[in-house]
Structure formats: C-alpha cells, structure tokens
C-alpha positions in Angstrom: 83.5 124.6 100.4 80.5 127.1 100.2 81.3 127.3 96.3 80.3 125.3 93.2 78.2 122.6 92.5 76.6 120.4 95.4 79.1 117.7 93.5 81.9 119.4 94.0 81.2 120.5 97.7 80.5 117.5 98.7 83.9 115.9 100.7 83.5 112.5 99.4 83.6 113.4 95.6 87.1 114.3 96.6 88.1 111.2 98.6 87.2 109.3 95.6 89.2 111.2 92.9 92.2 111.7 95.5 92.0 107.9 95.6 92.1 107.6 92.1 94.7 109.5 91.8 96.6 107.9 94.8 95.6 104.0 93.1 96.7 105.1 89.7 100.6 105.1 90.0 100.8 102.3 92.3 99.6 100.4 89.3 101.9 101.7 86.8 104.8 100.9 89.4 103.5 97.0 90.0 101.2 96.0 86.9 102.8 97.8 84.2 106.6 98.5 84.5 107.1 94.2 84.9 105.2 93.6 81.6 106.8 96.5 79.9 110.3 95.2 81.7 109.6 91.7 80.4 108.7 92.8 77.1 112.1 94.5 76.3 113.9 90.9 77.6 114.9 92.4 80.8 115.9 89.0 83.0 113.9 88.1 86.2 116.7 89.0 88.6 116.6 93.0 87.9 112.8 92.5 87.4 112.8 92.1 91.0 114.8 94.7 91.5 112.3 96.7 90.2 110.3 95.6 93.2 113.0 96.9 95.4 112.5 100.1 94.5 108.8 99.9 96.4 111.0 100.5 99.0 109.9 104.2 98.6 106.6 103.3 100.1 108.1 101.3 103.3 110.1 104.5 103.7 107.9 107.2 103.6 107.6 107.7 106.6 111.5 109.5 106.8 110.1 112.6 105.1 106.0 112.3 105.8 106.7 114.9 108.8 108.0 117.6 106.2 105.1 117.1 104.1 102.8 117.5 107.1 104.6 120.1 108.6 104.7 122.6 105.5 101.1 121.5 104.7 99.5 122.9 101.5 98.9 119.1 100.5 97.1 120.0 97.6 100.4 121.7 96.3 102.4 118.3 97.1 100.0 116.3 95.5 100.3 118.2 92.1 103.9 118.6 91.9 103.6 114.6 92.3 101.5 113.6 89.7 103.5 116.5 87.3 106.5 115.0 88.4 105.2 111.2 87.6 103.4 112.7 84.1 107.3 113.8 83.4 108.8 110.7 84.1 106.3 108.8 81.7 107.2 111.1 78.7 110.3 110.6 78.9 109.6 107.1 78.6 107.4 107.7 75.8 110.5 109.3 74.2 113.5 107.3 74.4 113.5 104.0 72.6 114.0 100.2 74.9 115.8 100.7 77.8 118.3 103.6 78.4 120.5 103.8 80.6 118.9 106.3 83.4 115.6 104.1 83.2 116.5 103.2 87.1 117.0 106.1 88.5 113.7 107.4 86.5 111.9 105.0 88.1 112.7 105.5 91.4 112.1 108.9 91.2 108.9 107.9 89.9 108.4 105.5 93.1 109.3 108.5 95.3 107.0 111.0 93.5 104.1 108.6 94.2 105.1 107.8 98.0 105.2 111.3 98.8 101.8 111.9 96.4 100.5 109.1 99.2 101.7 110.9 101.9 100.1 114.5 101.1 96.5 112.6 100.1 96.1 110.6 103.3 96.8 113.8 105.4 94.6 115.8 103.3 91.6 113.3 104.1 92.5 113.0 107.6 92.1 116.2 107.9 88.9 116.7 105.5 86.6 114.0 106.9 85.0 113.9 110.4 85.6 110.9 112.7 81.9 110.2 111.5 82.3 110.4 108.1 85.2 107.8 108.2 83.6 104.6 107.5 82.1 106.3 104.6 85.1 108.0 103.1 87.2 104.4 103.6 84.6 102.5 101.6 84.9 105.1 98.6 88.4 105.4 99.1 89.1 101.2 99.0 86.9 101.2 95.8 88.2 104.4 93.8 91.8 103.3 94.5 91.2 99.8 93.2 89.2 102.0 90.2 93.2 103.6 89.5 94.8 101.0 89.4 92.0 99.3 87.1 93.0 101.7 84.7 96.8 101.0 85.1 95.6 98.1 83.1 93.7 99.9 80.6 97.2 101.8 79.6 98.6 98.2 79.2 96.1 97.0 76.8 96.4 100.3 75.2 100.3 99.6 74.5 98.9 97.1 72.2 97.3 98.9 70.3 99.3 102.5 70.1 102.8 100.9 71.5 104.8 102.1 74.4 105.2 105.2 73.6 101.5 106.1 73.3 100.3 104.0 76.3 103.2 106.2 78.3 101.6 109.5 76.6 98.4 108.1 77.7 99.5 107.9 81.3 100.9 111.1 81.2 97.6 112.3 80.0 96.0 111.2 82.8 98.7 112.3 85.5 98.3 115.8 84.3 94.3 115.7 84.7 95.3 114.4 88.2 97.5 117.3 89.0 94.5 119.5 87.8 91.7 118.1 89.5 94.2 118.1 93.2 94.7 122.2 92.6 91.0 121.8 92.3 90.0 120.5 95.7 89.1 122.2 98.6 91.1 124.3 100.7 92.5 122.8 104.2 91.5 124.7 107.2 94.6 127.0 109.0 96.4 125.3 111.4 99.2 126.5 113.7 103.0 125.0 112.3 104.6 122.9 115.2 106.7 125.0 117.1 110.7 124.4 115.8 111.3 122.3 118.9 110.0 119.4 117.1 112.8 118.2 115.0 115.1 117.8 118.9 112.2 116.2 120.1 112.3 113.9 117.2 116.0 113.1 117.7 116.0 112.8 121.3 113.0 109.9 121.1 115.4 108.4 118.2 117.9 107.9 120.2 116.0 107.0 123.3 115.0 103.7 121.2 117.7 101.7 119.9 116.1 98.8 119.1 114.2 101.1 116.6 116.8 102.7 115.7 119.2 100.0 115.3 116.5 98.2 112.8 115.9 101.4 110.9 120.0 101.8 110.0 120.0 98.0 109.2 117.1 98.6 106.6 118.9 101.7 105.4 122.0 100.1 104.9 120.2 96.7 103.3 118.4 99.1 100.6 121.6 100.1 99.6 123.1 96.8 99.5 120.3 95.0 98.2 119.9 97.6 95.1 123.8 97.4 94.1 123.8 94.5 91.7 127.5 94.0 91.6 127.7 93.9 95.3 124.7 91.5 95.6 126.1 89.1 92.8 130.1 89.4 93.3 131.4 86.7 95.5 134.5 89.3 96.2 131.9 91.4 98.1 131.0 87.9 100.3 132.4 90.1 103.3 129.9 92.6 103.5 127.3 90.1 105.0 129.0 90.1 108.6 130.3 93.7 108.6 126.8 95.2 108.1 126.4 92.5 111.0 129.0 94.0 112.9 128.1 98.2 111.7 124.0 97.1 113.2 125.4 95.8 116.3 127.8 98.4 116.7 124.9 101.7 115.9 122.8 99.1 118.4 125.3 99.7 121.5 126.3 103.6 120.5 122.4 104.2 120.4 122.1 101.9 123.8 124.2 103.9 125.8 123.2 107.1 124.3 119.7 106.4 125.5 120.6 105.5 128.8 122.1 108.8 129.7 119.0 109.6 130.7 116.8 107.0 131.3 116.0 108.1 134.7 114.4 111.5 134.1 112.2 109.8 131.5 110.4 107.2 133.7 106.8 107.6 133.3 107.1 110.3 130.9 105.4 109.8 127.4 108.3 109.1 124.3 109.1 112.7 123.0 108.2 113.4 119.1 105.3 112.6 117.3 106.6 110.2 114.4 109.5 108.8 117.0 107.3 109.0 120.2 105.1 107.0 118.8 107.4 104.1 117.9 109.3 104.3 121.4 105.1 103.9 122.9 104.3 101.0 120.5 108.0 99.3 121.4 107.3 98.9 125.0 103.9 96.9 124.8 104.1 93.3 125.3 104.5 90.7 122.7 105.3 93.6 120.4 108.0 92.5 118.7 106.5 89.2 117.4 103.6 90.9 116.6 105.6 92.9 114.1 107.5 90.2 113.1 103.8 88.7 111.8 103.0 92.4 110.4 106.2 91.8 108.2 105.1 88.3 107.0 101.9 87.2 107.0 101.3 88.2 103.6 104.6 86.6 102.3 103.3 84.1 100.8 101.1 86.3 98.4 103.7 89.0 98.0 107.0 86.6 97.0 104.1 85.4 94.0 102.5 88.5 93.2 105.4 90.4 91.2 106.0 86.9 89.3 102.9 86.5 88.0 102.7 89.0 85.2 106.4 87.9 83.8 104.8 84.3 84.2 101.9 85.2 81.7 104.5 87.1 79.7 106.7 83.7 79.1 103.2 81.4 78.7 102.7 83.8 75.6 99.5 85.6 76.8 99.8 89.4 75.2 100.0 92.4 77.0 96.2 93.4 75.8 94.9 89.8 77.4 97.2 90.5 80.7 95.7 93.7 81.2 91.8 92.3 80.7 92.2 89.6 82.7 94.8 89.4 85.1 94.6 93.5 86.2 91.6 94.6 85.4 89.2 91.8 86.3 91.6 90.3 89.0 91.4 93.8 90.6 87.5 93.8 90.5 87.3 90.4 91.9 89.9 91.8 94.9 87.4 94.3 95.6 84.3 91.6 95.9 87.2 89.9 98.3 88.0 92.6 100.1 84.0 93.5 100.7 83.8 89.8 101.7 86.6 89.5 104.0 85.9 92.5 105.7 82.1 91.3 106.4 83.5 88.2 107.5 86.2 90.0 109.7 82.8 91.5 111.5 81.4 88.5 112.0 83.5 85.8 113.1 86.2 88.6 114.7 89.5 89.8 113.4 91.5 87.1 115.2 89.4 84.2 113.2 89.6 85.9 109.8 93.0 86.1 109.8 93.7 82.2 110.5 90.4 81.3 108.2 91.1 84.2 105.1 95.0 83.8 105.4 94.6 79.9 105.1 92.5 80.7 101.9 95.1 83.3 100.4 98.0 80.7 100.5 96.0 78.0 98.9 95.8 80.4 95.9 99.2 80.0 95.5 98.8 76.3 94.5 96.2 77.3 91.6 99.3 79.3 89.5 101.8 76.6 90.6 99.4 74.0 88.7 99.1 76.4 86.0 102.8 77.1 85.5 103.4 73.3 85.5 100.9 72.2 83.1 101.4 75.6 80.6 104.6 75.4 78.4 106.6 78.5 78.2 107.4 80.1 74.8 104.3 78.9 73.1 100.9 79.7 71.6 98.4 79.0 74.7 95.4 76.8 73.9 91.9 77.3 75.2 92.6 74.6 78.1 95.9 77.1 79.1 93.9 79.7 79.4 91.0 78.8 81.4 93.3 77.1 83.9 95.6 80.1 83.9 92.3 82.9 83.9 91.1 80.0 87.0 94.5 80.7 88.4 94.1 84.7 88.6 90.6 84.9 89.5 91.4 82.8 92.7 94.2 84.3 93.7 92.9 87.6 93.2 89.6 87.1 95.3 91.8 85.3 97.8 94.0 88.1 97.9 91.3 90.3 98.6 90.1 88.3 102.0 93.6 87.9 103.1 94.1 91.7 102.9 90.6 93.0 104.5 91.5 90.4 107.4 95.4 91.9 107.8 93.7 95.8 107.5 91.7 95.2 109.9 93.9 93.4 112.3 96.3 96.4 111.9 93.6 99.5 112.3 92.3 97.1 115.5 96.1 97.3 117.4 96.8 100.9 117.1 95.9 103.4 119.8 93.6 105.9 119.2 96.3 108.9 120.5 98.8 107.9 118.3 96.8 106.6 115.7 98.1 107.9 112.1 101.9 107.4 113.5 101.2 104.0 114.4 99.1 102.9 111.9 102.4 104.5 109.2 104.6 102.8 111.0 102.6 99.3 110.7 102.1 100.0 107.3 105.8 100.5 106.1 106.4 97.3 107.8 104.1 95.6 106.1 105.5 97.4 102.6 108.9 96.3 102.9 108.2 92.7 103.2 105.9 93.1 99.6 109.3 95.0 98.4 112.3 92.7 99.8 109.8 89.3 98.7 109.3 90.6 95.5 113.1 90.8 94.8 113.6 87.5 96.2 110.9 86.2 94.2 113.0 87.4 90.9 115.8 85.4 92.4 114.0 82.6 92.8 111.9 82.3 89.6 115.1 82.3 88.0 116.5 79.8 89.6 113.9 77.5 90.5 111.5 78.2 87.4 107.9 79.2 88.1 106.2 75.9 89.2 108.3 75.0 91.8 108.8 78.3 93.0 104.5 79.1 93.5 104.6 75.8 95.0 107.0 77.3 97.9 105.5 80.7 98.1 102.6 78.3 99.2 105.0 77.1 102.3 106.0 80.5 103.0 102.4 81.5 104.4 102.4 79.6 107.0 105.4 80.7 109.2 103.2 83.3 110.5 100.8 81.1 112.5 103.4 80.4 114.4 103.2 83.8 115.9 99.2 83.8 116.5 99.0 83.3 120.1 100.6 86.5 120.5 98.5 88.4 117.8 95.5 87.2 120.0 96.8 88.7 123.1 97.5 92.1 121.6 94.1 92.1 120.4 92.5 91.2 123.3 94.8 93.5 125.4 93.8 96.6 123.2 89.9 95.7 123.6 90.5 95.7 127.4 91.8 99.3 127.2 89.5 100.6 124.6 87.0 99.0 127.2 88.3 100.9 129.6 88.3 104.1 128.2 
C-alpha cells in the first residue's frame, strides 16, 4: 500500500467500502425482494420461502475453505458483486415473475454468501489484532450504511418502477466490483499442503454428532424448499424416514469414528474447519449452549421477514416503507447496537443478554398492537401511521440491543486458536434459525393473520432463558482459561 493517496492507503477506508459492499446485497435479499414479492401478489407461504433461501448464509461455511484456500479474495469478491449486478438485470428485463425467478434468486443468495466469505477473510488478514476494535466499529456502521441504501433502491422503484430500481442496483453492484479490484493486494502466503482435504474428512467422521446434524440440515433444505412435498399430504411419510436416514448416517458415522478412537486420545481434532467443530463439541454444556445460539433471537427473526408484507397489506407504499421502516429503522439499529454494546461492557455479557433480550421481545408486542388496530387493504390515517412508524422505531432500536448483546456473547465463547472457525460455525447457527423462522413465519401469517401471529413471536423469545444457566457457565469457564493463559 505504498501507492496513492493517504485515503486510499489507509486499511480502514477499505474495511468500510468492503462493508458496504458486503451490507448492500443482504439488503436487497431481506428488505427488498419481500416488497417487490408482495407487490406482484406473491402469497405469504412462498414469501417465506424466499427466506429459506438465506440458507446460503447458514451454509457457507461448506465451501468458505475453497475460497480461503485459492485466496485472491479480491478476485472472489468481484466475480460476486458482477454476478449479483447480472442477476438484477435480468430482473430489470423480464416483466412480473418468470418462471426461473427462484433459482435467480438463489444464485443471487449464493453470490452474496460467498462475496461474505472472501471480504471477512480479506480483513482478517488486512488488519492487525490492534487495529480490530477499530476496523469492527467502521465495519458495523458501513454495513448498516449498505443496507441503508437497499432502501433507497426501494423508494426509487417508486419513482422509476422495477425495472429502473433493479438497473439502479446493478449500477451500484458494478461500482462495487470496481472499487474490490481496487483494494490492496494481500500479502503471499504458503497454500495448505493437499493433505488438508483427508484431514478434513477424517475429523468429519470422527464427529457424528456433527455430522449427523449437518446431513439432517442438508436433507431439511431440500425438503423444506420443495413446495409440493411440504404441502402434499401424500408426502406425510417423509417426516419419519428423514427420522430414520439421520439416525441411520448417526450410527454409520458412530462406528466409523470409533475405529480409531484410541490412537486419537489427547490428540487435537484433525482439520481446520472440522477440527474445530470436533474441539468446540467436547466442552461442557455445549450443546445447550448452541441450542440458545439457534434461538434466542427467534422471537425477532419469526417477525422480522413479516413486517414489510404487513406494511404492504396496511397500504403504506413502497417509497414510505423504504424511509421509514429501512432506512430510518436501520439507523435507529445502529444507535441500538452502539447502546447495547456499551451496556454489554458495563453490566457484563451474561446481564445484557437477559436485560437487552427481555427488551427485544417486548418489541414484538408494539407491531402486534399495530396490526390489530390498522385495517388491511385501506388508505392509512395519520393515527395508523404514527402507531405503526412507533411500531418500527421500537423494534428496530430493540433489535439493535438484542443483537450487540448476542455478538458479544458469541465473540466472548470462542477460543482464541480456533477463533474464525468457531466464530463461522456459531454464526451459521445462528443464520439458520433467522432462515427456517422466517419461513415459518410465512406459514404462520397466513394462517393466523398478522396480530395474533406478532403476539406469539412475543412467546417465542422466551424459551431461550430457559437455557441461561448454562450460557453463564460457558462464559465463566472461558474467562477462567483466558485467565489462565
């Protein structure tokens, strides 16, 4: 970086437009495609589909060792946001809904879980460890700052239509691309040697609990994304043989990691994606701590992809969605965020999850007011909309506690050695709860309607407490060995 302008040499400039850049088409994926979805008359049930295909991000991690080992992440980031540019003029070019829109959307999804992928090992690899506090802040605010303007396209599609607001975005993924090729170059580094990919398999297989729960997600996806099969009563059966295929890949894997479970005692889990997993499966308490990583944000995330069809069917336009409910209910996640993670280092991690979770679920109770009180298929009247703008604001800033709490609690439990792995893994557990809820949630919209179903998401926060006394005792255990050195 000894070239250019002290801007452009300077390694957080880059975090913040890689951030950008990394914010952007997570916002197209969760605050545009429902509006746009809704807009054409596409019912709630495929709407949360849609969701489903999120999925990418939870997954990422299957192919985030290819992009690491083949590097050149600048290169993987550009062929991402090309990709995603390519994907939104071809939406700018057809007319409604064709018939490949799904599988153009989750190559879209893909695009932008591998674009994820390439930009978080670029920055790891950019920023010294003190230079990391730093770099987060700028990247927390500069991703927020993409997906703010995920909502300007949608106010846009007011104005131009569809197509231009998908032109737009195209636009703007190709001045992405651009200023990725532009960065600066990572440092050599030696390729793992091939041995890697056996080592992988052979800590795979040493874990079948892991494994066993990998396959069963796998298989679900599929399922799950199959309409006809997840509709048809003739395909009832399928429940208990995917029962009966986990528990059977469950004893295969069993006895194929026993074979030899002897030579390994004491040895650290071979592999560095798979190694990691096997390390993080023996602690204690582990698995109901992941069981709270997968739900204590369920509440939030079974509302969240509801909320823009719900402004859709109170009669709000796409313009007025955009303003208030994305672009201002992203800034005030930001102030929550800031505020939750200051009162994170204050009270401890432990207490802000309990105290800021608490305050996230009660958020749900603000749109389940508004939904009962706003009639559907009308023009809104001034009272509508300041209880519904109330509605957003809250559950936006609430949001934005809940999360800096649960980020925190997450970074807190991972060990330093395996750090990145770990903290991937955690991550994509975390993701396919927001993906699997937000299916559910079309499901349930649609069958409930929206009040009584924001008045359950409410209920569903509070499973997770049930599972706090271990949380405490992994945090305090990983203290004690930090402690230790």
């Amino acid at each position: 970086m000894s070239s250019g302008t002290p801007l452009l040499r300077s390694k957080f400039f880059w975090v913040a437009v890689l951030y950008f850049a990394e914010g952007f088409p997570l916002g197209i994926f969760y605050e545009i495609f429902p509006v746009y979805f809704r807009q054409q008359g596409v019912d709630l049930r495929d709407i949360g589909v849609l969701s489903l295909l999120g999925l990418a991000w939870t997954l990422k991690f299957l192919w985030a060792p290819a992009v690491d080992r083949f590097r050149h992440h600048r290169r993987w980031m550009a062929a991402a946001d090309l990709g995603m540019g390519a994907v939104m003029i071809a939406f700018a070019a057809s007319a409604g809904l064709p018939h490949w829109v799904w599988a153009a959307i989750a190559v879209f999804a893909v695009l932008s879980a591998t674009n994820d992928i390439a930009i978080d090992g670029y920055t790891i690899e950019l920023l010294r460890r003190d230079e990391m506090g730093r770099g987060n802040g700028l990247r927390i605010g500069f991703y927020r700052a993409g997906m703010i303007t995920s909502g300007l396209v949608l106010m846009a599609s007011d104005l131009v239509g569809w197509p231009g607001a998908f032109l737009c975005a195209a636009v703007l993924f190709a001045a992405c691309a651009g200023a990725c090729l532009l960065a600066p170059r990572e440092q050599a580094r030696a390729r793992p040697p091939a041995a890697g990919l056996a080592q992988e398999i052979r800590a795979f297989l040493a874990q079948p609990h892991g494994a066993a729960a990998l396959v069963t997600v796998l298989l679900g996806t599929l399922w799950l994304a199959d309409g006809a099969l997840r509709l048809s009563s003739r395909w009832t059966w399928l429940w208990p043989a995917m029962a009966a295929a986990a528990a059977a890949a469950y004893g295969l894997l069993r006895l194929a990691g026993k074979r030899d479970e002897a030579g390994r005692q004491g040895e650290a889990p071979a592999g560095a994606l798979f190694g990691a997993l096997a390390e993080m499966m023996q602690r204690p308490g582990v698995l109901p701590v992941l069981t709270f990583v997968l739900i204590f944000k369920l509440g939030d995330a079974s509302m969240g992809f509801m909320v823009k069809p719900f402004w859709v069917d109170a009669g709000f336009s796409a313009a007025e969605i955009g303003l208030v409910s994305v672009n201002l209910g992203l800034v005030l996640s930001i102030a929550g965020g800031l505020a939750g993670g200051w009162y994170a280092d204050r009270a401890g991690i432990f207490r802000a999850l309990w105290v800021l979770g608490l305050a996230q679920a009660v958020s749900n109770l603000a749109y389940a007011l508004a939904a009962w009180a706003i009639p559907l298929g009308g023009v809104p009247l001034p009272e509508h909309r300041a209880l519904i703008y109330a509605a957003s604001a809250l559950e936006s800033f609430t949001g934005g506690l809940g999360t800096a709490a649960f980020l925190a609690f997450l970074m807190a439990i991972v060990r330093r050695e395996h750090s990145a792995a770990e903290y991937a893994l955690l991550s994509s557990v975390f993701a396919a709860s927001r993906s699997v809820a937000g299916w559910a949630g079309g499901l349930g919209a649609h069958a409930m309607g929206y009040a009584p179903y924001f008045l359950l998401t409410f209920f569903l926060a509070f499973p997770a407490y049930l599972l706090l006394p271990w949380v405490r005792r992994m945090l305090e255990d990983q203290a004690k060995r930090e402690d230790q050195g």
